[in-house]
C-alpha positions as CSV (number, residue, x, y, z in Angstrom):
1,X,8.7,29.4,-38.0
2,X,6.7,32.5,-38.2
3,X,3.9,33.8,-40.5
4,X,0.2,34.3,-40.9
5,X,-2.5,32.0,-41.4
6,X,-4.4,30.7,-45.1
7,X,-7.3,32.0,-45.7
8,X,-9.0,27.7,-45.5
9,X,-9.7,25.4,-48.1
10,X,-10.7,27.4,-50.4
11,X,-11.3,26.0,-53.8
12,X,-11.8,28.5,-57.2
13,X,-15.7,27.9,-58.1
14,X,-15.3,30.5,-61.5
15,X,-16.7,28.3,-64.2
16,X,-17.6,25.7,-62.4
17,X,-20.8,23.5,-62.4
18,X,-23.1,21.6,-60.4
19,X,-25.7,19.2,-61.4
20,X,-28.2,18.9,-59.0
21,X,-30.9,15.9,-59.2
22,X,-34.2,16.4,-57.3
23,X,-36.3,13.2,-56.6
24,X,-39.7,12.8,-55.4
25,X,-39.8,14.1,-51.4
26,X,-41.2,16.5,-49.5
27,X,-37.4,17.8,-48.6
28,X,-37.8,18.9,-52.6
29,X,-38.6,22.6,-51.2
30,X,-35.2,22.3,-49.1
31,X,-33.9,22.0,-52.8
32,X,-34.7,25.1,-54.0
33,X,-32.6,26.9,-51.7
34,X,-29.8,24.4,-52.1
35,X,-30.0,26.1,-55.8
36,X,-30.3,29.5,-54.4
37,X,-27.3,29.1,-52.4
38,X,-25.2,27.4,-55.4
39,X,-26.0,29.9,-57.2
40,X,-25.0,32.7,-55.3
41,X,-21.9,30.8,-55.0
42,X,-21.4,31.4,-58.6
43,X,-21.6,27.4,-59.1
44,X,-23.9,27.5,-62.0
45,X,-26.6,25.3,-61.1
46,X,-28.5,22.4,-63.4
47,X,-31.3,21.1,-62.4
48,X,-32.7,17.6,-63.1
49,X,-36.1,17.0,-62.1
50,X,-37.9,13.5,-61.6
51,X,-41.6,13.2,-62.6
52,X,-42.1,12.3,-58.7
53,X,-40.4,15.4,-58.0
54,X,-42.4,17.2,-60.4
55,X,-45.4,16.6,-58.6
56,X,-44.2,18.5,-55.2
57,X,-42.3,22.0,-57.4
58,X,-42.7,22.6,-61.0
59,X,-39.2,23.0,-63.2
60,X,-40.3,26.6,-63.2
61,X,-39.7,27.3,-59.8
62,X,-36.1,25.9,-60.1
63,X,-35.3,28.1,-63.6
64,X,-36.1,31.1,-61.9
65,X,-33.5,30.6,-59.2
66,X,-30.8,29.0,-61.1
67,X,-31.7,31.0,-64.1
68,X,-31.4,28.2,-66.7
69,X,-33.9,25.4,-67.8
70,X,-34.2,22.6,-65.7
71,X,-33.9,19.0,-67.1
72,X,-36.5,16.6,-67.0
73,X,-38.4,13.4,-68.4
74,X,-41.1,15.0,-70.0
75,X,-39.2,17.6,-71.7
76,X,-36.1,16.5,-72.5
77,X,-36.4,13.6,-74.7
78,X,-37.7,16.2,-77.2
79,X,-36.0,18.4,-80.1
80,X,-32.7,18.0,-81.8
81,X,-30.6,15.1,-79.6
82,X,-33.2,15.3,-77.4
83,X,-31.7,11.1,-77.1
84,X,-28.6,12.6,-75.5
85,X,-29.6,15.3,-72.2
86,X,-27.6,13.0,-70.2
87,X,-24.5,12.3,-71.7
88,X,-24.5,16.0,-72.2
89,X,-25.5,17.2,-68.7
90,X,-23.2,14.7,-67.2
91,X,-20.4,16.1,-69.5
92,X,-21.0,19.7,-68.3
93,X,-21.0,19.4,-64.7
94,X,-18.0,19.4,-62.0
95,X,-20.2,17.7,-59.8
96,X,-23.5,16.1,-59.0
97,X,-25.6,16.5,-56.1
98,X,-29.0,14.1,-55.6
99,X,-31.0,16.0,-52.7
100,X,-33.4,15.2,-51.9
101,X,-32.2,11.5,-52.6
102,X,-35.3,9.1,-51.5
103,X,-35.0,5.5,-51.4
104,X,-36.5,4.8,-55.1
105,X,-33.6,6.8,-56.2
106,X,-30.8,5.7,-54.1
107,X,-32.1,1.6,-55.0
108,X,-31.9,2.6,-58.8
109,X,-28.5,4.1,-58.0
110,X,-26.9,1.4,-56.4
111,X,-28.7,-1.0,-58.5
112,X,-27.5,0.8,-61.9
113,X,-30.9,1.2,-63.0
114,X,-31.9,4.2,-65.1
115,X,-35.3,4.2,-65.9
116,X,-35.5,8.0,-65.9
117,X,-33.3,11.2,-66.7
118,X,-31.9,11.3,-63.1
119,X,-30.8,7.7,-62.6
120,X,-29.2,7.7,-66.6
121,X,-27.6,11.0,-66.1
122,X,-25.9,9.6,-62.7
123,X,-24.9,6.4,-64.6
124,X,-23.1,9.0,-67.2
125,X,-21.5,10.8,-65.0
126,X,-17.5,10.8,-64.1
127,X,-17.3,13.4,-61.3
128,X,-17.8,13.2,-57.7
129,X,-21.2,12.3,-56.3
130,X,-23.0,13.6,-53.4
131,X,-26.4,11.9,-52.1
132,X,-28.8,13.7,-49.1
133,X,-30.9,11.1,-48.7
134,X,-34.6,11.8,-46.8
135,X,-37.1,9.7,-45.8
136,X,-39.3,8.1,-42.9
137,X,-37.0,7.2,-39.7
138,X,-38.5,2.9,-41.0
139,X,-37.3,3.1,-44.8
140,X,-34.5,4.9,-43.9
141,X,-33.2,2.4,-41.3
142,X,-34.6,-0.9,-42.9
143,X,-31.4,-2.6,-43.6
144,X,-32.3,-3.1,-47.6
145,X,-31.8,1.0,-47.6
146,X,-28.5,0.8,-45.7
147,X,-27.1,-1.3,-47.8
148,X,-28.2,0.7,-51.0
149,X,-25.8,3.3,-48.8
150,X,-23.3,1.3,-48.0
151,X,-23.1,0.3,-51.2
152,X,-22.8,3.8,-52.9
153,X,-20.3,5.0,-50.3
154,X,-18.0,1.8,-51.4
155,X,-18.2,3.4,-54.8
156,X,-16.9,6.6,-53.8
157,X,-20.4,8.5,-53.6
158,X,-20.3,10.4,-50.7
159,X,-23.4,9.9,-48.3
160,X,-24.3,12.5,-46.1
161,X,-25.8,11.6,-42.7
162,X,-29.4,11.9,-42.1
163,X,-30.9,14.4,-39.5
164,X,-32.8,13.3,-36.9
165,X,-36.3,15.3,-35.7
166,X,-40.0,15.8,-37.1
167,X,-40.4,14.2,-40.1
168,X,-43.2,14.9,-42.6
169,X,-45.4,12.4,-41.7
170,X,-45.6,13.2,-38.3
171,X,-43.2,10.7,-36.2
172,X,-40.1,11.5,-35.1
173,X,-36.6,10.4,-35.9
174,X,-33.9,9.8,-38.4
175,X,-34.2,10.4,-42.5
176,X,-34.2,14.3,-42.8
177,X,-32.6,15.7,-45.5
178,X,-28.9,17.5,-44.3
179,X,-29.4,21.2,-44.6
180,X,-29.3,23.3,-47.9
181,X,-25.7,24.4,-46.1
182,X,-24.6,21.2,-45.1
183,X,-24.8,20.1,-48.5
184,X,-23.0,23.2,-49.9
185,X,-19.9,22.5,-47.7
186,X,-20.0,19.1,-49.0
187,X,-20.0,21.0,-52.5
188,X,-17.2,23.2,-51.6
189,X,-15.3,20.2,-50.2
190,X,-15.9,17.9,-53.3
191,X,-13.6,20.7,-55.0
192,X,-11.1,21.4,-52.8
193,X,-10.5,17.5,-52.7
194,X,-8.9,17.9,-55.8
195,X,-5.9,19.0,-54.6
196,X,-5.4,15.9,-52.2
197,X,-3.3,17.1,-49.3
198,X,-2.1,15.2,-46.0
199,X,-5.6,15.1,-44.9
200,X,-7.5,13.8,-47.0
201,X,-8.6,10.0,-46.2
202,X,-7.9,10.7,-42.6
203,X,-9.8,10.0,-39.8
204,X,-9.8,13.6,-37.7
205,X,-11.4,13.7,-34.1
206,X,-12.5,17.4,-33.0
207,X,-13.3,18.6,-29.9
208,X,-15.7,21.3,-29.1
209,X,-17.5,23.1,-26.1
210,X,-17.4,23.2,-22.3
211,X,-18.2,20.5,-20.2
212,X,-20.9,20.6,-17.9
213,X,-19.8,18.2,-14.5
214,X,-23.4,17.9,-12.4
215,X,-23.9,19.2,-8.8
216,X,-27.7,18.0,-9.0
217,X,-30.4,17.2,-11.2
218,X,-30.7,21.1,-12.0
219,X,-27.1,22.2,-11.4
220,X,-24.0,22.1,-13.4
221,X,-20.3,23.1,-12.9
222,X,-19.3,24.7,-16.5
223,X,-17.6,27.2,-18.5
224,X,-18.4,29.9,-20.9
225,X,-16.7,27.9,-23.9
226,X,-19.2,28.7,-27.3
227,X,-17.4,25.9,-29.2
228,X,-17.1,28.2,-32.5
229,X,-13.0,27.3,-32.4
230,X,-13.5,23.2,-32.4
231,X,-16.2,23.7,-35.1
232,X,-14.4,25.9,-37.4
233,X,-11.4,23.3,-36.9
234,X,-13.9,21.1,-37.9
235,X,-15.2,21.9,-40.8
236,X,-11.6,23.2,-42.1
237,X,-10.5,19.8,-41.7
238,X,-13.7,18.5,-43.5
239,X,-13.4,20.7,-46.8
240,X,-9.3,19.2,-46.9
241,X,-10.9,16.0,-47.1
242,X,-11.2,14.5,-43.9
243,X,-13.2,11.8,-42.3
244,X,-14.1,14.2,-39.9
245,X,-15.9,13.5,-36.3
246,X,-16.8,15.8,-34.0
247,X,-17.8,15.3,-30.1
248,X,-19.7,18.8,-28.7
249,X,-21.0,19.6,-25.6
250,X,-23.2,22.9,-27.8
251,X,-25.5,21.9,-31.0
252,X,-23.5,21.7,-34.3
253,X,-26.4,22.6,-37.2
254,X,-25.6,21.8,-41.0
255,X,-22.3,19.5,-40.3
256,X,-22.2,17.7,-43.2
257,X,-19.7,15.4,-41.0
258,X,-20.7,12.7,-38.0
259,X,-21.3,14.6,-34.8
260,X,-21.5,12.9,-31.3
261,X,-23.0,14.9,-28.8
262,X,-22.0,15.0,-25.1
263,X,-22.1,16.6,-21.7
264,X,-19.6,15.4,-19.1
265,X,-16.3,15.4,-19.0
266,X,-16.4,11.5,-18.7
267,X,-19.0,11.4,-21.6
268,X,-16.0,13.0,-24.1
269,X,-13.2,11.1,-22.6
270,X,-15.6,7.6,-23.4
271,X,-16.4,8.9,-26.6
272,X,-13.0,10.6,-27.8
273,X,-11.4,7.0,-26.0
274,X,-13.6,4.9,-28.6
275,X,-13.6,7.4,-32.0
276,X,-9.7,7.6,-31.7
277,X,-9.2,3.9,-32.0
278,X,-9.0,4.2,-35.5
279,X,-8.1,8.0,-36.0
280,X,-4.6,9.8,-36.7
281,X,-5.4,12.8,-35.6
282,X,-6.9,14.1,-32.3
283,X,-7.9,18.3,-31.9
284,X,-8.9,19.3,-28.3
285,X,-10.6,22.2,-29.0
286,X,-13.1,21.7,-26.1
287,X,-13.1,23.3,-22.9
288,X,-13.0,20.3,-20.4
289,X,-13.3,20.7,-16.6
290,X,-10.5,20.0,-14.7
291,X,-12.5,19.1,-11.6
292,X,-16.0,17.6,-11.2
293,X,-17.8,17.3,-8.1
294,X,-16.8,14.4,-6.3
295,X,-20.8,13.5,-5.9
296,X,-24.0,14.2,-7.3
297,X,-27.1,14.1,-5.7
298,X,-29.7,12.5,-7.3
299,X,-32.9,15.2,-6.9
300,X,-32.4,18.8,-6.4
301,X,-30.6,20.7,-3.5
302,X,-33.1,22.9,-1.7
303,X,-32.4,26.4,-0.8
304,X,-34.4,26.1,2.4
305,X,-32.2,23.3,3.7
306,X,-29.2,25.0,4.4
307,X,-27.7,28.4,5.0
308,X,-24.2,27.5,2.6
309,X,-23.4,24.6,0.4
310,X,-20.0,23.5,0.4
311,X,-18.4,21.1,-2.8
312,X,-15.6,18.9,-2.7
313,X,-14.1,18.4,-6.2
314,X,-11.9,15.9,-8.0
315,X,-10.1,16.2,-10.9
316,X,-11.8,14.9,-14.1
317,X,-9.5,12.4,-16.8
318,X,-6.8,14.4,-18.8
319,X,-8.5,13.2,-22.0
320,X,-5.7,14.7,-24.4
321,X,-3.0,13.0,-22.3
322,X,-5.3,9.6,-22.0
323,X,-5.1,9.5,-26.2
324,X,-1.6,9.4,-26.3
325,X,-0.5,6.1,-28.3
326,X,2.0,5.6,-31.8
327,X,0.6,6.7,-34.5
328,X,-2.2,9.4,-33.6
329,X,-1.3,13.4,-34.2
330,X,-2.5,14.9,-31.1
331,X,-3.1,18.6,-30.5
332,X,-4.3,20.7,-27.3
333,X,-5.2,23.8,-26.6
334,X,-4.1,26.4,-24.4
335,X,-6.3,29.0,-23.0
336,X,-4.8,31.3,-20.4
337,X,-5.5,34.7,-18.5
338,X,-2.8,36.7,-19.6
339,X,0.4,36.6,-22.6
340,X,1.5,33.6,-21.0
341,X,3.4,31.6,-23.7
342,X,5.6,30.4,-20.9
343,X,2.9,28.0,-19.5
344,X,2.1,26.9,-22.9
345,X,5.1,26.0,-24.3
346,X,5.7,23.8,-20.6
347,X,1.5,22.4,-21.1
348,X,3.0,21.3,-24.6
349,X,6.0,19.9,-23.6
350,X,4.3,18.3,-20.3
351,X,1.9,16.6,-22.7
352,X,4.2,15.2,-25.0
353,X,1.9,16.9,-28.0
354,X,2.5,17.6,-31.3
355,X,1.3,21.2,-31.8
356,X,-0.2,23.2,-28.6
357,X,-2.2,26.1,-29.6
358,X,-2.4,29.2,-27.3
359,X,-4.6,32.6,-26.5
360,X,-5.1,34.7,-24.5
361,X,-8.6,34.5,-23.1
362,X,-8.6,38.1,-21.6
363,X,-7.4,40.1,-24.8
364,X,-9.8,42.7,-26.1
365,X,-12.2,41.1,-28.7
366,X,-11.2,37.3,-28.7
367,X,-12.3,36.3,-25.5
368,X,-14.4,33.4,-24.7
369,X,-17.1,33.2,-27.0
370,X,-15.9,35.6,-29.5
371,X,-16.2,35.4,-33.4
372,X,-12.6,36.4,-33.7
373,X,-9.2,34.7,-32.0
374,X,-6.0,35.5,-31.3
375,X,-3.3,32.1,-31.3
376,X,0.2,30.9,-31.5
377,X,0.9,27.5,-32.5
378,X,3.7,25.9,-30.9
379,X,5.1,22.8,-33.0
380,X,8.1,21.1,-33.5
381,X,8.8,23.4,-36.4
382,X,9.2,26.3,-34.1
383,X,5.9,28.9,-33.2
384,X,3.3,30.6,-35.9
385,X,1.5,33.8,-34.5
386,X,-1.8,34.0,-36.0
387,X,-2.6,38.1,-35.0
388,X,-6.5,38.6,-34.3
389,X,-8.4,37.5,-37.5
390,X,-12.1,35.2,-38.1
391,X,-11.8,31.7,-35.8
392,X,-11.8,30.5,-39.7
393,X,-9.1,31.9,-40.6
394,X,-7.4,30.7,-37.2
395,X,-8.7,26.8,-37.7
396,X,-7.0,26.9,-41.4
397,X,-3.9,28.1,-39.7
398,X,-4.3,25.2,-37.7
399,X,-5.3,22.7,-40.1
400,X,-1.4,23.8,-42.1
401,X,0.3,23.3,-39.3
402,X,-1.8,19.8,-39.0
403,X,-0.8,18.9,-42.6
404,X,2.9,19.8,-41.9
405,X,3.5,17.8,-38.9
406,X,2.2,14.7,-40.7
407,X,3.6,15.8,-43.8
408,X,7.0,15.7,-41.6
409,X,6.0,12.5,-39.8
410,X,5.1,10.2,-43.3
């Protein structure tokens, strides 16, 4: 089969709303350009306000950027059916976001409380729910929170993951709001989901980056690999609908998905080994080493010790090859110095995989690192030549021919 790639999970936003709750946190100015951004999406924003949240930015502040009133308890109890803002904002909206979601909030959610516009409105409301919760790394964790969590994600709300770094208070660690564009991907996926296709429900694992195999506590054998294909896989997959994780070697900012951060080649092979246990469908987008030096020495080698240095090498696991077992999609990649199509279609067949996806690293403009790619995806359906076009575009391509093959397998 031959033709060109989608253009991704793009769901129509024309006419569409989003209700967006705002509790009482500091993360309330990350809000206002979580509004911004809707908005310029053309998602027509509605803001509900807590009093708590009230206290940090004033409804004002969120009119002017979604340029319509903003909802809130001391406002809109008052005038004609003043009794029914809810029922009437959580009639108008597609979907509802609560960011920043604090703990109060999430406990009144899961507890069916509504004590205030926010909580009713979300008790009212039909579509699907989105929660960014933020707090300090201790009420975040304590296990009264995670089960308020827990307990929302059994209901279909879907929880996005927690940043870890500075928090407000001044410790470090876990209960930072997801980004402003973390949360509009989870937006964009919430409508595409609509339409549920062959991925959605599934478990996907991604791949991205180069492996770095140590020489010394300084030193590295790596590559050049930016990662930019495995995440755009990744986040293609995601908007589909897919329990999406992804294990990097480079830093993955505003996934809205669980990301599992690595180094070695053994550190992906352990962590792909234990993530696929459950998953049914594997993308090896990352660059792996194919040897690792067959030692490492503890300190640091010293210039002034020696006139040459001399490595011996071993081969690192095949991890694509190690995942093989019934029941899990599996799909490598191919990246060779030259047109050579030959050696990919033998790496596929070799491999025993399902699709095997192949460029040319030394064509003009989609070499390593590049924003732009060049592929052909080799399935059992025959070959799909993706001509130079965004790695988005590419990863969409991808994620069809992903959605075929298990559309073909069910």
């Amino acid at each position: 089969m031959n033709g060109d790639a989608a253009q991704g999970a793009q769901a129509p936003t024309a006419g569409r709303s989003v209700l967006v709750g705002v509790s009482g946190g500091i993360a309330v100015y990350k809000a206002v350009e979580l509004v911004r951004l809707l908005a310029k999406e053309g998602l027509a924003p509605r803001v509900v306000e807590t009093p708590a949240a009230r206290r940090f930015v004033m409804p004002l502040t969120f009119a002017a950027v979604a340029q319509t009133a903003v909802l809130d308890d001391e406002t809109a109890w008052q005038g004609d059916r003043g009794w029914f803002q809810h029922i009437e904002a959580a009639r108008s909206a597609d979907v509802m976001v609560v960011a920043p979601a604090t703990a109060n909030t999430l406990a009144k959610m899961a507890a069916g409380v509504a004590d205030n516009l926010l909580t009713a409105t979300y008790l009212a409301f039909r579509g699907p729910v989105i929660v960014a919760p933020t707090m300090n790394w201790a009420m975040y964790e304590h296990p009264a929170t995670q089960d308020n969590l827990r307990t929302l994600a059994a209901r279909g709300v879907e929880v996005l993951p927690g940043e870890r770094g500075d928090l407000a208070c001044g410790e470090e660690g876990s209960g930072r709001m997801a980004s402003p564009e973390a949360i509009l991907m989870a937006v964009r996926r919430a409508f595409a989901r609509e339409a549920r296709g062959p991925l959605a429900g599934r478990r996907v694992v991604v791949t991205a980056g180069g492996t770095r195999e140590a020489v010394d506590a300084v030193r590295f054998i790596g590559n050049r690999s930016s990662g930019k294909m495995g995440r755009a896989v990744a986040d293609e997959a995601y908007l589909r609908g897919a329990d999406v994780v992804l294990v990097t070697t480079v830093p993955a900012e505003a996934a809205p998905y669980e990301v599992v951060a690595v180094e070695s080649a053994a550190d992906m092979a352990a962590t792909v080994n234990a993530a696929t246990a459950s998953a049914d469908v594997l993308v090896m987008a990352a660059a792996v080493a194919d040897f690792r030096p067959r030692s490492t020495l503890a300190g640091k080698i010293g210039r002034d010790e020696r006139e040459s240095l001399t490595l011996e090498l071993e081969r690192t696991v095949d991890i694509l090859a190690a995942a093989a077992r019934p029941g899990l999609l599996r799909v490598g990649f191919a990246a060779e110095a030259g047109p050579r199509l030959d050696r990919a279609r033998a790496k596929r067949a070799a491999k025993g995989v399902d699709l095997l996806v192949f460029n040319d690293i030394l064509a003009a403009g989609v070499g390593i690192g590049a924003d732009d790619n060049e592929i052909t995806i080799i399935g059992a359906d025959g070959e799909t030549h993706v001509p130079r076009t965004s790695k988005r575009t590419c990863a969409a391509a991808i994620v069809d021919a992903i959605e075929r093959a298990l559309r073909g397998s069910a």
